[in-house]
Backbone as a printed PyTorch tensor [residue, N CA C, xyz], in Angstrom:
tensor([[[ 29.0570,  33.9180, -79.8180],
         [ 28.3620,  32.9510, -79.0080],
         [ 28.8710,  33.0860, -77.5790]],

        [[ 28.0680,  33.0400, -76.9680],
         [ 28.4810,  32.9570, -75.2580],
         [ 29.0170,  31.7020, -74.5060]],

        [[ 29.6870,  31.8770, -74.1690],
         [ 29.6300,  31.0610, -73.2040],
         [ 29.7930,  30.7560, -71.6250]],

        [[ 28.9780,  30.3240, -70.9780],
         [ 28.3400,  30.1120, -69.7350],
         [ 29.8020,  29.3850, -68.8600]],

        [[ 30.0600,  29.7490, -67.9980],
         [ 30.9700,  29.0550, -66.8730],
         [ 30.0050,  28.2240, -65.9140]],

        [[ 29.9820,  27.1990, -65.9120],
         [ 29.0060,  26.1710, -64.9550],
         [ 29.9020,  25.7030, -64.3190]],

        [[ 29.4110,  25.8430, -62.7180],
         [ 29.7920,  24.3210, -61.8280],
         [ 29.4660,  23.4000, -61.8200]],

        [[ 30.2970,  22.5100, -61.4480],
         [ 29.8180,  21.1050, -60.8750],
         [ 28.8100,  21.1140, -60.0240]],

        [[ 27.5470,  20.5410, -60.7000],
         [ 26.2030,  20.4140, -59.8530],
         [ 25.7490,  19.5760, -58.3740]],

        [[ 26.7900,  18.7290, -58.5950],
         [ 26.9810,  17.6770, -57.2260],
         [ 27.3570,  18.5320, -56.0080]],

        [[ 27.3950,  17.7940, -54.6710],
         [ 27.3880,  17.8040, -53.6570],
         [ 29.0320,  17.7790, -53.2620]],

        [[ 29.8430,  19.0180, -52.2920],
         [ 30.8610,  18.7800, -52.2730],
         [ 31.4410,  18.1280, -50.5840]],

        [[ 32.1590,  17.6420, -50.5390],
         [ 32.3850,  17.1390, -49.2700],
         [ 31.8580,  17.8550, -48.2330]],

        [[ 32.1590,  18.7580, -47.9240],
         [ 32.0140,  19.6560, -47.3140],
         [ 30.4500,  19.5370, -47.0860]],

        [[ 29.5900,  20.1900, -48.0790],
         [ 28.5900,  20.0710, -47.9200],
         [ 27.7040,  18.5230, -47.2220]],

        [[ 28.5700,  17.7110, -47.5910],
         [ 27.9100,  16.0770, -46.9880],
         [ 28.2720,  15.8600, -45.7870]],

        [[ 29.3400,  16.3880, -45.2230],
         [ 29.8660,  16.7370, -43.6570],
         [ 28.9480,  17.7080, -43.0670]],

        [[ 28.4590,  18.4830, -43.3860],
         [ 27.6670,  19.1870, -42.5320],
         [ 26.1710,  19.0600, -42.4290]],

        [[ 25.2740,  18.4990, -43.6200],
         [ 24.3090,  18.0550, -44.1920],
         [ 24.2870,  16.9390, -43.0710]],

        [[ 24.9000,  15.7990, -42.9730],
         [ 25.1070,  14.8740, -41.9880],
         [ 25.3390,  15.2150, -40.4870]],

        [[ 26.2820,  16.1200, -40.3640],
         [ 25.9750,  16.6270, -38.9740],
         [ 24.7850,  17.0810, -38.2300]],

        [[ 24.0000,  18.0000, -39.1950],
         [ 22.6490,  18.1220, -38.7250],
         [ 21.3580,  17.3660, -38.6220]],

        [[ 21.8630,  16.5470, -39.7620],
         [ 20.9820,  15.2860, -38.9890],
         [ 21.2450,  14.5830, -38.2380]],

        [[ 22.4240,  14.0660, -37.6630],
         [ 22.8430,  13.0300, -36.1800],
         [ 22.5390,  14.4130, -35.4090]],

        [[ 22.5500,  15.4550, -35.3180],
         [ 21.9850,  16.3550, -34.1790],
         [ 20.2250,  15.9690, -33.8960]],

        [[ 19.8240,  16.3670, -35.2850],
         [ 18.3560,  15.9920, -34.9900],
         [ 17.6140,  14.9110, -34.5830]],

        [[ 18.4740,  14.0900, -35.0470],
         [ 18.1570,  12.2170, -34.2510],
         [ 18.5330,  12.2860, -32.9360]],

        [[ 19.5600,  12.9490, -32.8870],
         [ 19.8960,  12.6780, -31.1710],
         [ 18.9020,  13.3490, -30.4360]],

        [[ 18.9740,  14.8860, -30.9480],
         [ 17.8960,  15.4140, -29.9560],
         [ 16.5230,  14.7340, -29.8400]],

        [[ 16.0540,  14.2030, -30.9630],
         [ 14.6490,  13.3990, -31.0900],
         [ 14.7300,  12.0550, -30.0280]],

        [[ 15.5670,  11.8320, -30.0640],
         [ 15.7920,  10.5250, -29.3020],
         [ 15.9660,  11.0830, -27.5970]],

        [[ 16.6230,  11.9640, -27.5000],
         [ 16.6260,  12.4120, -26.2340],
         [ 15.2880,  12.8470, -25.3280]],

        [[ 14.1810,  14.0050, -26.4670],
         [ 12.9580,  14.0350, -26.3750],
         [ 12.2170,  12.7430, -26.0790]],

        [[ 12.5390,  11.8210, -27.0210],
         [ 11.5450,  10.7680, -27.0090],
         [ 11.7350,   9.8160, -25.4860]],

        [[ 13.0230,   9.7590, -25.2660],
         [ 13.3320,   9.2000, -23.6320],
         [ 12.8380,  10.1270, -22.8430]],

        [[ 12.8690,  11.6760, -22.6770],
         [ 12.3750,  12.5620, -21.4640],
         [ 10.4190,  11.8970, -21.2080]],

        [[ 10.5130,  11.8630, -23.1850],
         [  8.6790,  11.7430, -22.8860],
         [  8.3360,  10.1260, -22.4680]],

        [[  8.8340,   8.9430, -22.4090],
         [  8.6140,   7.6480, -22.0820],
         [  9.1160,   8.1510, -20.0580]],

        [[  9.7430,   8.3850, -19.7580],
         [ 10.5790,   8.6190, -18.8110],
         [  9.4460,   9.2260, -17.9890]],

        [[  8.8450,  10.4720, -17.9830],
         [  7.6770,  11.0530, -17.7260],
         [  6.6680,  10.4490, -17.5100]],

        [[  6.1550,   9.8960, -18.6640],
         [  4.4860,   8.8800, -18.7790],
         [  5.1600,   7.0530, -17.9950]],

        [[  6.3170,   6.9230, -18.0910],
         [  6.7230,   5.9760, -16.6680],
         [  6.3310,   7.1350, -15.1440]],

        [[  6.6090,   7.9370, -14.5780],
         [  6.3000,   8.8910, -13.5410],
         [  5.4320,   9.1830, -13.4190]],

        [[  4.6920,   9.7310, -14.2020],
         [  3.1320,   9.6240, -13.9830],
         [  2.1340,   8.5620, -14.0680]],

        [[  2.6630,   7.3900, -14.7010],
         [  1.9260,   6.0360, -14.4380],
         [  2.1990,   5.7370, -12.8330]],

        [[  3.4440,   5.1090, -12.6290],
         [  3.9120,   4.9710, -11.3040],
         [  3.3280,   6.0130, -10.2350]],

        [[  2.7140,   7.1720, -10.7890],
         [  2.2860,   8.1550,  -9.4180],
         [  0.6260,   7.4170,  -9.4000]],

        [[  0.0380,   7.6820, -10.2380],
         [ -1.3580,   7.3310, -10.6970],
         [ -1.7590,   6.0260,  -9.4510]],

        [[ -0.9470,   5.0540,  -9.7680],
         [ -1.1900,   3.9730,  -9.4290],
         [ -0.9180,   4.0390,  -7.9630]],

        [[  0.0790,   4.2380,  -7.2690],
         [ -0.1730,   4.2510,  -5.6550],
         [ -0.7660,   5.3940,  -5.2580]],

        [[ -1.0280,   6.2400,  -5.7190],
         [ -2.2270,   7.3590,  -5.2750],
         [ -3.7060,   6.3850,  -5.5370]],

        [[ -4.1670,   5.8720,  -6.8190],
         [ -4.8150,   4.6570,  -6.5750],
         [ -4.9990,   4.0950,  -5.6870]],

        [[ -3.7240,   2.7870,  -5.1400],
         [ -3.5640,   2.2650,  -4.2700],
         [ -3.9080,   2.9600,  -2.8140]],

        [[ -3.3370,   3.7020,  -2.4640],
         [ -3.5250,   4.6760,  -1.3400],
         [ -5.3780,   5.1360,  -0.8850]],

        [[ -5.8940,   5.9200,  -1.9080],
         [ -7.0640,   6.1320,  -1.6570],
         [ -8.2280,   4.7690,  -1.6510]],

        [[ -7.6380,   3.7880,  -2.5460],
         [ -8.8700,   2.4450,  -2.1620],
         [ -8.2120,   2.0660,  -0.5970]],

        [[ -7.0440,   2.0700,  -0.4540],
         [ -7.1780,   1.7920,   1.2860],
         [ -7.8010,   2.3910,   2.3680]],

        [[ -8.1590,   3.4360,   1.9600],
         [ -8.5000,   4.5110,   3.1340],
         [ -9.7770,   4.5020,   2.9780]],

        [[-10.5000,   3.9170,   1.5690],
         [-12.0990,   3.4710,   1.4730],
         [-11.9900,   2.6250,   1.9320]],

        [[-11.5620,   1.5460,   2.1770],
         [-11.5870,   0.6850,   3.6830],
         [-11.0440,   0.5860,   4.7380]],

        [[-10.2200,   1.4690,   4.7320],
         [ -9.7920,   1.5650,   6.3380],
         [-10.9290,   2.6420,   6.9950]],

        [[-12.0250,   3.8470,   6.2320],
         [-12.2640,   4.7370,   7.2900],
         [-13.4580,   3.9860,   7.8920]],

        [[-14.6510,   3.4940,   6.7700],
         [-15.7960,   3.0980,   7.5930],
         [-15.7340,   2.1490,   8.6960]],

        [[-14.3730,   0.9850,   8.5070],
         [-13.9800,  -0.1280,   9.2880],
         [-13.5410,   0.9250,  10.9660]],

        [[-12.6320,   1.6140,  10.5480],
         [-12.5410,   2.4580,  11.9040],
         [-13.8610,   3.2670,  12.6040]],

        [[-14.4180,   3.6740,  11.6510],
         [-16.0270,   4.2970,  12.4170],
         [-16.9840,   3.7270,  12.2930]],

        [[-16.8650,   2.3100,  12.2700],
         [-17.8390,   1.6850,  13.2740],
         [-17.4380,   0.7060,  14.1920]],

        [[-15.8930,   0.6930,  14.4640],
         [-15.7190,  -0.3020,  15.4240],
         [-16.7080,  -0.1140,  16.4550]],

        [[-16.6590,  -1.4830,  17.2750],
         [-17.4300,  -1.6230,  18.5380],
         [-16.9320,  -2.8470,  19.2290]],

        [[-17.1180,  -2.8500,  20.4780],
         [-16.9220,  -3.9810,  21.3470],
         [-16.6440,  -5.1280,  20.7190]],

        [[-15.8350,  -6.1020,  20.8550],
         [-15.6220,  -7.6970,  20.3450],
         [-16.6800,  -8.3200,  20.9560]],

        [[-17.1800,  -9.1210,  20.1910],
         [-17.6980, -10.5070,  20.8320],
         [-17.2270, -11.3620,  21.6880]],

        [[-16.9280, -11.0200,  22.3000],
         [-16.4770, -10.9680,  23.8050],
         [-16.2130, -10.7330,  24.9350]],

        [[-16.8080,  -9.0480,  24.5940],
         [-16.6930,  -8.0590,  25.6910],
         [-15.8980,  -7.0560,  25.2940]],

        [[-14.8090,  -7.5090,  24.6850],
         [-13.3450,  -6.6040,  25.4330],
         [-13.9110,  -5.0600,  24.5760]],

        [[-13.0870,  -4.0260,  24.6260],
         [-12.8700,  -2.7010,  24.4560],
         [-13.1160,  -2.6710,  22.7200]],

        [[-13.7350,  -1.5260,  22.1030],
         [-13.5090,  -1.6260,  20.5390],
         [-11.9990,  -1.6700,  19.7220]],

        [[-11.2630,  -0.9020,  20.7110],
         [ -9.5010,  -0.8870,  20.6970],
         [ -8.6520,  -1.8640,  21.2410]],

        [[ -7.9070,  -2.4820,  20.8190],
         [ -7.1650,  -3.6040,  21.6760],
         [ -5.5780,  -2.6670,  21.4820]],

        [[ -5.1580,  -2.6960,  20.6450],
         [ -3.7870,  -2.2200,  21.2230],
         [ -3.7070,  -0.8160,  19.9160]],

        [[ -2.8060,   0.5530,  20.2900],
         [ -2.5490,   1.7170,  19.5030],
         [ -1.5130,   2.0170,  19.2940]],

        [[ -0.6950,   1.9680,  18.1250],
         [  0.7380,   2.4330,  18.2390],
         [  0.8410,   3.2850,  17.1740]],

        [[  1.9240,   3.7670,  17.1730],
         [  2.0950,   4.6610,  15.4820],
         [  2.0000,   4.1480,  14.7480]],

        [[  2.4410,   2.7440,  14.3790],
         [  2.6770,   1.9470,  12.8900],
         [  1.6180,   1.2400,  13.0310]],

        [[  1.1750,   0.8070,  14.0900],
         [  0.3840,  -0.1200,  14.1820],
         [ -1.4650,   0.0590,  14.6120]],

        [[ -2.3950,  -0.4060,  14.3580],
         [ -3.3720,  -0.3280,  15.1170],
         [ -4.4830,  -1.5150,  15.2900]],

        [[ -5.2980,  -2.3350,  16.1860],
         [ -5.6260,  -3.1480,  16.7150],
         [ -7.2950,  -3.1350,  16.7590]],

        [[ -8.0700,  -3.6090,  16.3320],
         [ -9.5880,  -2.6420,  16.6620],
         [-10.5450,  -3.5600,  16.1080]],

        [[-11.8170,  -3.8820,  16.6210],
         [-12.4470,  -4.5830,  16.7580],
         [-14.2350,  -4.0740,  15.5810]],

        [[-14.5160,  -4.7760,  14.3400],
         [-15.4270,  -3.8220,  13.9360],
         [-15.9560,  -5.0020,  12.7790]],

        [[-17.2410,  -5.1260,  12.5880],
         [-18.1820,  -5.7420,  12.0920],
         [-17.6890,  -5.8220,  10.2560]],

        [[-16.7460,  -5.9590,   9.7240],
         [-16.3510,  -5.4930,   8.4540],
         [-16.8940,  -6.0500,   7.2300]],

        [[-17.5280,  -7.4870,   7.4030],
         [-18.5820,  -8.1620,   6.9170],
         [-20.0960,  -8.1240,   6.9450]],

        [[-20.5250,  -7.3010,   8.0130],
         [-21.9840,  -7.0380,   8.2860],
         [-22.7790,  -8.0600,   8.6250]],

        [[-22.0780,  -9.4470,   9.2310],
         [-23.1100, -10.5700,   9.8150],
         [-22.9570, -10.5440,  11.0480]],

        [[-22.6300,  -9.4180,  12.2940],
         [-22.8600,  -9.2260,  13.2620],
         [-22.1900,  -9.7300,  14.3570]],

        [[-21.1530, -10.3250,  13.8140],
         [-19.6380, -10.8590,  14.0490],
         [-18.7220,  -9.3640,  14.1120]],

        [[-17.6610,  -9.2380,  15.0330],
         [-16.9680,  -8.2770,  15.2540],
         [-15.3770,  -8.8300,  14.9210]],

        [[-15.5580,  -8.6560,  13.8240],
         [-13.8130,  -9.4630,  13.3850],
         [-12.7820,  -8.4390,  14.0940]],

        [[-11.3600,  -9.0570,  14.8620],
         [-10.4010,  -8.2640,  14.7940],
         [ -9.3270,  -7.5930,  13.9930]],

        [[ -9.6130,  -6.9750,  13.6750],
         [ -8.4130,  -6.2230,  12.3360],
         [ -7.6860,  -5.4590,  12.7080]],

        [[ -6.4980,  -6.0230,  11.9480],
         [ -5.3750,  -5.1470,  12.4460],
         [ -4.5930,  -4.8350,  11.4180]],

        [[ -4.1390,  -3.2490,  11.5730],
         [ -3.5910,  -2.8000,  10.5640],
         [ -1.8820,  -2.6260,  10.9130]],

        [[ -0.9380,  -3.0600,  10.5160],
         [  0.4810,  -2.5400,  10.7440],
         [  1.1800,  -2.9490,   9.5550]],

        [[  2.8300,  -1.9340,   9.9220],
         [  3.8940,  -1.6820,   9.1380],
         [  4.5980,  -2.9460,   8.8730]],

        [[  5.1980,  -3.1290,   8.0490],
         [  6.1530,  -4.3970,   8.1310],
         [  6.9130,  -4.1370,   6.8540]],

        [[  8.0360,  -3.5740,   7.3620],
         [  8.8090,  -3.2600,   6.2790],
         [  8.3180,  -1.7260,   6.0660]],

        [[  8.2110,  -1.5750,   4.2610],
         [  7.6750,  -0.6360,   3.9370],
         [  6.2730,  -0.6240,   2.9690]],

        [[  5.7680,  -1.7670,   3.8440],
         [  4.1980,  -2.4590,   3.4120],
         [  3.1160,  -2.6680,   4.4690]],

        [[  2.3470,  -1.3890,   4.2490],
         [  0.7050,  -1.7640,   5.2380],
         [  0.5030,  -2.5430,   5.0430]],

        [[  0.1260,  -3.7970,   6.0440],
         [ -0.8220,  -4.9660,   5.8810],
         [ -2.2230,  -4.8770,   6.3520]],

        [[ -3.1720,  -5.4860,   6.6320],
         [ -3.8190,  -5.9780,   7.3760],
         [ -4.2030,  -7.6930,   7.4080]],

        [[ -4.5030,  -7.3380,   8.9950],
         [ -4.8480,  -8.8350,   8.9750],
         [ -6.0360,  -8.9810,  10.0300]],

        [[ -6.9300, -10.1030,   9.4750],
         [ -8.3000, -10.2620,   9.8360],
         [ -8.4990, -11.4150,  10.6160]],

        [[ -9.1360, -11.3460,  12.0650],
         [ -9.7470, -12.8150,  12.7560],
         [-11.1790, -12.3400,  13.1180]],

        [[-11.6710, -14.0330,  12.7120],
         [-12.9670, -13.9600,  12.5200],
         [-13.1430, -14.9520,  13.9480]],

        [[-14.1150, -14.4960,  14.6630],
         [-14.1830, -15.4080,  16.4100],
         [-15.0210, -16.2500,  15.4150]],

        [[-14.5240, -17.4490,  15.7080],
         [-15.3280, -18.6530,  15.8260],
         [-15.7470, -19.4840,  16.8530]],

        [[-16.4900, -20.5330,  17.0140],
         [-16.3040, -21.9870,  18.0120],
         [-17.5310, -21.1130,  18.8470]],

        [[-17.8760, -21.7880,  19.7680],
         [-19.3500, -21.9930,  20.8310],
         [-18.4470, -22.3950,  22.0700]],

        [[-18.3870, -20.9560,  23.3250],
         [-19.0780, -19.4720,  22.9410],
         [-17.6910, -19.0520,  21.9900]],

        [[-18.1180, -18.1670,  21.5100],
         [-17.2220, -17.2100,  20.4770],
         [-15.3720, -16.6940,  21.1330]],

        [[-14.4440, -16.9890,  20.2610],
         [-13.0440, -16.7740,  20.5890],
         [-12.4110, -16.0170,  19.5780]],

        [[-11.2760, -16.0110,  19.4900],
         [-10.4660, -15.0770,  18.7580],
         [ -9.3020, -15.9750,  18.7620]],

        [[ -8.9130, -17.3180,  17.6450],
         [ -7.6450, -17.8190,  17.6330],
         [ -6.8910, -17.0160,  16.8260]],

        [[ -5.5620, -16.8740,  17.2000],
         [ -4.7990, -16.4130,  16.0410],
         [ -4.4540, -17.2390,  15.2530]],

        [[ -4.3360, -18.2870,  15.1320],
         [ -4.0750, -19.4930,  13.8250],
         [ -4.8990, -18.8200,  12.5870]],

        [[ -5.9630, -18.2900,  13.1960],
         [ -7.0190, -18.5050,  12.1800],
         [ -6.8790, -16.9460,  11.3220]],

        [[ -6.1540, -16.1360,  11.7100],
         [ -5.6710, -14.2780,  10.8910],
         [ -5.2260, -14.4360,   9.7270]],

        [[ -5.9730, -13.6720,   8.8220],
         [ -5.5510, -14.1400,   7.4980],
         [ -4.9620, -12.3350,   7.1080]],

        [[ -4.1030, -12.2290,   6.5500],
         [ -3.2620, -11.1970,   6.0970],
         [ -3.0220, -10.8180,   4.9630]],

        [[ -2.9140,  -9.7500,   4.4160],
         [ -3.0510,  -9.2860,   3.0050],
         [ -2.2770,  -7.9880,   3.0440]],

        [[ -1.5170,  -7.6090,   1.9220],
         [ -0.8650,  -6.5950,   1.4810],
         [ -1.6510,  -5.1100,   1.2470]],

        [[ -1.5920,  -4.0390,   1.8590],
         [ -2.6110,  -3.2540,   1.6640],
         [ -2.1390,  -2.0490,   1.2000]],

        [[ -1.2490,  -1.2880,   1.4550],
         [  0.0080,  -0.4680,   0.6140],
         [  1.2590,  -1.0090,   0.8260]],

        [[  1.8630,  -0.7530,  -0.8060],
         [  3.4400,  -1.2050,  -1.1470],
         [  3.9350,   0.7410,  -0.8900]],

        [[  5.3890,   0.8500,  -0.1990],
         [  6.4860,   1.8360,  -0.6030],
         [  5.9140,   2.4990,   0.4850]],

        [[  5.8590,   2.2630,   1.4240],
         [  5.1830,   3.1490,   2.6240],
         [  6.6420,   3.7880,   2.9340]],

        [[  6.6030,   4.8810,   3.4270],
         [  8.2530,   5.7550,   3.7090],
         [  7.3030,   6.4710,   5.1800]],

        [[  8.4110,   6.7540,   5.9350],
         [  7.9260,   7.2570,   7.1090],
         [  8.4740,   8.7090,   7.3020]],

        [[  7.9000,   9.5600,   5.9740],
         [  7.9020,  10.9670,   5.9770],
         [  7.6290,  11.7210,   7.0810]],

        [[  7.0340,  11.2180,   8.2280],
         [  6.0850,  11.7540,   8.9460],
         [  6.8520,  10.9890,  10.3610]],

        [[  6.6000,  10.9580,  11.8090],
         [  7.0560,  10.1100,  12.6860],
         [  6.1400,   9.1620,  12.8730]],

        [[  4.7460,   9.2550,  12.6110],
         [  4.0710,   8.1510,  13.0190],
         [  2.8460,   7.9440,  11.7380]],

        [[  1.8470,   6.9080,  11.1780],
         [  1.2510,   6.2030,  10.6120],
         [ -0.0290,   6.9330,  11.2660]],

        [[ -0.2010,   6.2430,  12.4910],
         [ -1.2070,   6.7670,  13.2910],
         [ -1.1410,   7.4830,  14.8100]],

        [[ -2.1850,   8.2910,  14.5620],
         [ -2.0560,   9.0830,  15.7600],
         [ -3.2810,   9.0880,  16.3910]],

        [[ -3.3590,   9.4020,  18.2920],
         [ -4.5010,   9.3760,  18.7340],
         [ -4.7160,  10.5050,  19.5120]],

        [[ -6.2590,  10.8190,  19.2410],
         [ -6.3860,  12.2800,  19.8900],
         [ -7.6520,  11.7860,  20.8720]],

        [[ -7.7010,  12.6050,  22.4690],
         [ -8.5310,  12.2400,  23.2610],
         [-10.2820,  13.4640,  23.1870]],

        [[-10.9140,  13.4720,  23.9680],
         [-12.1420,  14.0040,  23.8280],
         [-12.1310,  16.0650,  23.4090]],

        [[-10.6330,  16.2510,  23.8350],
         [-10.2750,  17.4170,  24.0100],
         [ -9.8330,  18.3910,  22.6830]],

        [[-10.2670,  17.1440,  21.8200],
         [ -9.1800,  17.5000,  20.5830],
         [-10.8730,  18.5150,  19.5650]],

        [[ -9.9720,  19.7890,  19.2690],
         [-10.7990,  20.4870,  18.5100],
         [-10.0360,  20.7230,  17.2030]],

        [[ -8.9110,  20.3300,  16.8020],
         [ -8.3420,  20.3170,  15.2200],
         [ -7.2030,  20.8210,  15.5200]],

        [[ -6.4990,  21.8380,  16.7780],
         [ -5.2550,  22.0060,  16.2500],
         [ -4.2070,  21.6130,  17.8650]],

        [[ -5.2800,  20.7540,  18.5570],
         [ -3.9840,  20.0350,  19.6690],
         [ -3.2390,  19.2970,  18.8970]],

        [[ -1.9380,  18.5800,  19.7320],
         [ -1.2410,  17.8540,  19.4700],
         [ -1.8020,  16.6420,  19.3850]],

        [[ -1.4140,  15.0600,  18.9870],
         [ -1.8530,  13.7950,  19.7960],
         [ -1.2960,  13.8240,  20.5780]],

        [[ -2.0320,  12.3050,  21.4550],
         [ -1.7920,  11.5990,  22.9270],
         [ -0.5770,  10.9070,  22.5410]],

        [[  0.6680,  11.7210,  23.5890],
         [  1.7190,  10.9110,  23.6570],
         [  2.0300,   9.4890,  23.5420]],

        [[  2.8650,   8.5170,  22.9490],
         [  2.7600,   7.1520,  22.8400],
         [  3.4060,   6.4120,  23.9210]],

        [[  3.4260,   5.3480,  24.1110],
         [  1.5400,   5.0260,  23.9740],
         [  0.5190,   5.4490,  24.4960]],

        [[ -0.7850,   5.4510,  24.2850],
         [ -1.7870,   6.5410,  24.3120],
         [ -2.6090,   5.5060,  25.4980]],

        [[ -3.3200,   6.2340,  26.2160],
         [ -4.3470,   5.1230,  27.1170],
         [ -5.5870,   5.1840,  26.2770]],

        [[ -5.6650,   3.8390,  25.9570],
         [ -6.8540,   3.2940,  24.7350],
         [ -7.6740,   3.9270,  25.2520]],

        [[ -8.1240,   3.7670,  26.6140],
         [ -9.5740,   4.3570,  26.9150],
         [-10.4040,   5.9030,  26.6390]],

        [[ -8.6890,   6.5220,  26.6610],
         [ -8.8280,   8.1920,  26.1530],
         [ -9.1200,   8.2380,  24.6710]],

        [[ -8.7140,   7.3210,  23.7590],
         [ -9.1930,   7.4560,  22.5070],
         [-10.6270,   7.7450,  22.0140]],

        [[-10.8230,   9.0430,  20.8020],
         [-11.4790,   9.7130,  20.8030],
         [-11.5930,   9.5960,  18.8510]],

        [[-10.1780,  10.3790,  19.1780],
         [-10.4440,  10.6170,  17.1420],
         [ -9.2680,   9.5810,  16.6790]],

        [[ -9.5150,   9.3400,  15.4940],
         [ -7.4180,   8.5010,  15.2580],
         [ -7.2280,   9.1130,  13.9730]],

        [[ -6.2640,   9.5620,  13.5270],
         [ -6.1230,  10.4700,  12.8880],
         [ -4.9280,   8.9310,  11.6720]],

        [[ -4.8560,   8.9230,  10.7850],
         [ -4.1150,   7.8620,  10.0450],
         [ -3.3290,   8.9880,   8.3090]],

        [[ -2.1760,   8.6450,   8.9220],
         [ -1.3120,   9.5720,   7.5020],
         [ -0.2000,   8.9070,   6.8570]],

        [[ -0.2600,   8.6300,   5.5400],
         [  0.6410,   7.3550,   5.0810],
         [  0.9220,   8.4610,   3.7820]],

        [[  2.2110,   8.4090,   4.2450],
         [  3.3710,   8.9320,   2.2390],
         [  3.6010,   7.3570,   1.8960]],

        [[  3.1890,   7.2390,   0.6760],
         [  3.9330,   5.8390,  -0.3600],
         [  4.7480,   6.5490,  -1.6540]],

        [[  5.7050,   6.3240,  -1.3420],
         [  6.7680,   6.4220,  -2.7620],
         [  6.3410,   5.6400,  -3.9290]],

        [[  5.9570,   6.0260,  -5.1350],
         [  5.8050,   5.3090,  -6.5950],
         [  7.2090,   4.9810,  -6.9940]],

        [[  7.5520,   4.1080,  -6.3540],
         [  9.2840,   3.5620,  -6.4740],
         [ 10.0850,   4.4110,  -7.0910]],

        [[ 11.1740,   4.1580,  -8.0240],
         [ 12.1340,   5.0100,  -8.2860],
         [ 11.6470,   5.7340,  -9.2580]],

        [[ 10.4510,   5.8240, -10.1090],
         [ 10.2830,   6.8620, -11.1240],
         [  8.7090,   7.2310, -11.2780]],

        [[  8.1200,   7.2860,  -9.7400],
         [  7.0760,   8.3600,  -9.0170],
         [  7.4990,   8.9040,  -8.4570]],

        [[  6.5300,  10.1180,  -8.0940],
         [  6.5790,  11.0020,  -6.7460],
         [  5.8200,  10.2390,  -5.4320]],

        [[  6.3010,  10.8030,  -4.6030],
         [  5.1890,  10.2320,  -3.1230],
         [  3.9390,  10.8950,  -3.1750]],

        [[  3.4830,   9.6880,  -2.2820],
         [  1.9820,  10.2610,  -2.6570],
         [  1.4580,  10.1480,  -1.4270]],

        [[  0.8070,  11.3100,  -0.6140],
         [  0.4250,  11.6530,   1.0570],
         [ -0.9120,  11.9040,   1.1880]],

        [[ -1.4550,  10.7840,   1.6960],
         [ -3.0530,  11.1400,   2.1750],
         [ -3.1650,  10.8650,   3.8710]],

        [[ -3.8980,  11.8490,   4.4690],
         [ -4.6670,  11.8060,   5.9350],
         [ -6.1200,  11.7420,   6.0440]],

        [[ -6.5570,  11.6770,   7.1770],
         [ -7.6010,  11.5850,   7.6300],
         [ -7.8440,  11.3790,   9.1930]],

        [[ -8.3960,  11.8720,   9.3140],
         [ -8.9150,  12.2450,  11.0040],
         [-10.1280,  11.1290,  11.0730]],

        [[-10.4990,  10.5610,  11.9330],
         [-11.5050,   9.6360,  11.9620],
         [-12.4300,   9.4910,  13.5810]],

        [[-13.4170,   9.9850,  13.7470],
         [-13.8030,  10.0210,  14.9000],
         [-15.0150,   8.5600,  14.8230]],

        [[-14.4440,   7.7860,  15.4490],
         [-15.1900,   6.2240,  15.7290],
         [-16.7520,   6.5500,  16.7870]],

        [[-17.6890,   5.8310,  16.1100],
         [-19.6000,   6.4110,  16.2790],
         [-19.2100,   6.0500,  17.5890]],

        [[-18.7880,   4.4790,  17.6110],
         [-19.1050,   3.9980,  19.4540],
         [-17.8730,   4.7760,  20.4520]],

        [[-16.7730,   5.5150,  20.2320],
         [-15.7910,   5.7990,  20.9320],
         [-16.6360,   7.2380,  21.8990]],

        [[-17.6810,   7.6000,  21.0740],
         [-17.8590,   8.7700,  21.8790],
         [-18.6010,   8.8530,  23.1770]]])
C-alpha cells in the first residue's frame, strides 16, 4: 500500500503577510487614483466655470461698447479711460436713454456699475449707480485690463500711452486672465472693439 506524504493544506504565515501586503498596496494605489481623479474633475469644473463666467461678460461688455454714443446730455460717448477701469456712455436697455456704465477693478473682481439719467431735463446722480459683480479672480497677467488704440491702429501698433486723450479713441481693445481659484487653470480672453459712433 502506498503511502502519500501530504501537507498541511492551510495558509502559512508567511503566505498571509504577503497576500495582505498586496492588497493594502492595491487599496492604496486605488485610493490614490481615486483622489488624482476627484482632484482633476474639481480642475476642470473650476476651469469650465470662469471660462463660463468670462465669455458671458464679454457678451455684454462688447455690444454695450459698440454702440456707445453721446449721453443725454451732450457730453462725449467716453467719460473717463484707464487700464483697469473704463467709463462710457451707451443705450444698454434700448429705451433711448444713454445709461452710464462703468466697468472697473476692485480688488480681484470686475464690476460694473450702471446710472440711469433721470429727473426733467435729464441728469446723471450718482446716488442712483447700481453695481454688480461681473468677474471673480481677475489676476493682472497682463499690465493693463484695457487698452486704447487711436484712428492709426491697423492690428500690430502699440496702444495710446496712459492716459490716453479720450478724443483719440478709436478701437478699445479689453483682456482679462481670471484664475479658477486654487484648483483651475486661468482662463484669458481679448477682444479688440471698434465703437460704430467713435469713428
Amino acid at each position: 500500500m502506498l503511502s502519500l506524504n501530504r501537507k498541511n493544506s492551510g495558509l502559512t504565515l508567511l503566505e498571509t503577510i504577503i497576500g495582505f501586503s498586496i492588497l493594502i498596496i492595491v487599496v492604496v494605489i486605488a485610493g490614490l487614483f481615486s483622489g488624482n481623479v476627484t482632484q482633476f474633475g474639481n480642475f476642470f469644473k473650476k476651469s469650465f466655470e470662469t471660462a463660463e463666467e468670462v465669455q458671458s461678460a464679454f457678451q455684454t461688455i462688447i455690444p454695450e461698447i459698440r454702440s456707445m454714443g453721446p449721453s443725454n446730455t451732450g457730453t462725449f460717448p467716453i467719460e473717463t479711460a484707464a487700464t483697469s477701469s473704463i467709463t462710457f456712455y451707451s443705450d444698454i436697455y434700448e429705451d433711448g436713454l444713454y445709461e452710464r456704465v462703468r466697468y472697473f477693478l476692485n480688488g480681484t473682481t470686475l464690476k460694473k456699475a450702471v446710472l440711469k439719467p433721470t429727473g426733467s431735463p435729464l441728469s446723471y446722480n450718482p446716488a442712483n449707480e447700481v453695481s454688480e459683480d461681473v468677474i471673480h479672480n481677475v489676476t493682472l497677467a497682463s499690465s493693463s485690463i484695457f487698452s486704447y488704440y487711436d484712428s492709426s491702429f491697423t492690428g500690430s501698433e502699440p496702444p495710446l500711452a496712459p492716459p490716453p486723450n479720450i478724443a483719440n479713441i478709436k478701437v478699445i481693445e479689453i483682456k482679462i486672465t481670471a484664475q479658477a481659484g486654487s484648483e483651475g487653470g486661468p482662463q484669458t480672453l481679448s477682444v479688440k472693439i471698434a465703437p460704430r459712433n467713435l469713428k
